[in-house]
C-alpha positions as CSV (number, residue, x, y, z in Angstrom):
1,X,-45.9,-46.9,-37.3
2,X,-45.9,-45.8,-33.7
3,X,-42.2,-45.2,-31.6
4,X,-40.8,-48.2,-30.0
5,X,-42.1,-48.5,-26.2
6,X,-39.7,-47.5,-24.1
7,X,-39.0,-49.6,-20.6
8,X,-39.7,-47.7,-17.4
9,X,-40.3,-44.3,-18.8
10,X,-43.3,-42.1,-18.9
11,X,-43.6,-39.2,-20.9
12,X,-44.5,-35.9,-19.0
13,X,-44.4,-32.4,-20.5
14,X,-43.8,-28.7,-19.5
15,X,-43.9,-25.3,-20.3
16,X,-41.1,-22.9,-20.4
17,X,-40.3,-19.5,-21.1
18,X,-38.5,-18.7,-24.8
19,X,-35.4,-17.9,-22.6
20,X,-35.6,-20.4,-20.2
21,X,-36.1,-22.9,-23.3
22,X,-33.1,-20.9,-25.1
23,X,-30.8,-21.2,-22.0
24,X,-31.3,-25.0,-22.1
25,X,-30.9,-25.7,-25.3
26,X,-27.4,-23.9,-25.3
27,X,-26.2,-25.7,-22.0
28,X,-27.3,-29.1,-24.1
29,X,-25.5,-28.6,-26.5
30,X,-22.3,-27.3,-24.8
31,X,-22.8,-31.0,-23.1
32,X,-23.3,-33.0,-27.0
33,X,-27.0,-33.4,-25.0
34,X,-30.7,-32.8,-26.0
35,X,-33.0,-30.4,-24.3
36,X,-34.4,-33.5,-23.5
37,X,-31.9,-35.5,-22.0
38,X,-30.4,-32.6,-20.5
39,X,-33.5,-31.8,-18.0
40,X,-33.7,-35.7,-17.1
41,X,-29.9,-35.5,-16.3
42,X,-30.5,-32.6,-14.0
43,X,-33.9,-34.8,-12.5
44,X,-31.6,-37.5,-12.2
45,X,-29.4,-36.1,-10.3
46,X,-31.6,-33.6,-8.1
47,X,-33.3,-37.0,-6.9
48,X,-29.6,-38.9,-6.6
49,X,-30.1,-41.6,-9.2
């Protein structure tokens, strides 16, 4: 069973450092936020969406 299609979204990766990745993933969860939805949070706001 493939993951539900999502509407306007595109999936793009990355590559980080261990630290940058580590750095993240503690600012995430200080937020109750993913990795993932932490980085589009700061995209979103960087572009002013």
């Amino acid at each position: 069973m493939s993951p539900k299609p999502k509407a306007h979204t595109e999936r793009i990766s990355t590559f980080l450092s261990a630290e940058q990745h580590e750095k993240l993933k503690a600012e995430a969860e200080k937020k109750g936020l993913t990795v993932s939805g932490l980085i589009r949070l700061i995209i979103l706001e960087y572009l002013g969406q």
